[in-house]
C-alpha angles and dihedrals in degrees: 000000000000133000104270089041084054101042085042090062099038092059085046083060088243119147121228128235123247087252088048097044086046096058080040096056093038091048089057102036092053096059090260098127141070124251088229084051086049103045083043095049094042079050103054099040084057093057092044097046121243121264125227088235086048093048093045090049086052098055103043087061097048080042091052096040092045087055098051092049081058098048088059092060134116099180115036095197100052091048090053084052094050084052 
């Protein structure tokens, strides 16, 4: 699913799936995606109201990027203090 796919559903009030939340979330953790797709798709999730399946998409993506930001890692303590 893209951005506009996925801003498209969630002003349609539809909720998206784990797999759909999940390209959503990589696409815009990655720098994929625009600051105006971004503000629009926060947005509309807040309108919506967020699901537990999309929540819990949402955070394994920002878990499993943050680790592998760490793993990349020298020095543990100056990453934490990057964080």
């Amino acid at each position: 699913m893209d951005m506009q796919a996925a801003i498209r559903a969630i002003t349609e009030r539809r909720d998206l799936s784990h797999a759909d939340m999940t390209e959503v979330m990589r696409i815009i953790m990655t720098g994929q995606a625009t600051p105006a797709q971004i503000g629009g798709f926060l947005i509309g999730m807040r309108m919506k109201g967020e699901t537990v399946d999309e929540l819990t998409a949402a955070a394994q993506v920002m878990r499993g990027l943050h680790g592998l930001h760490l793993r990349g890692c020298r020095r543990r303590r100056a990453c934490r203090q990057a964080w």
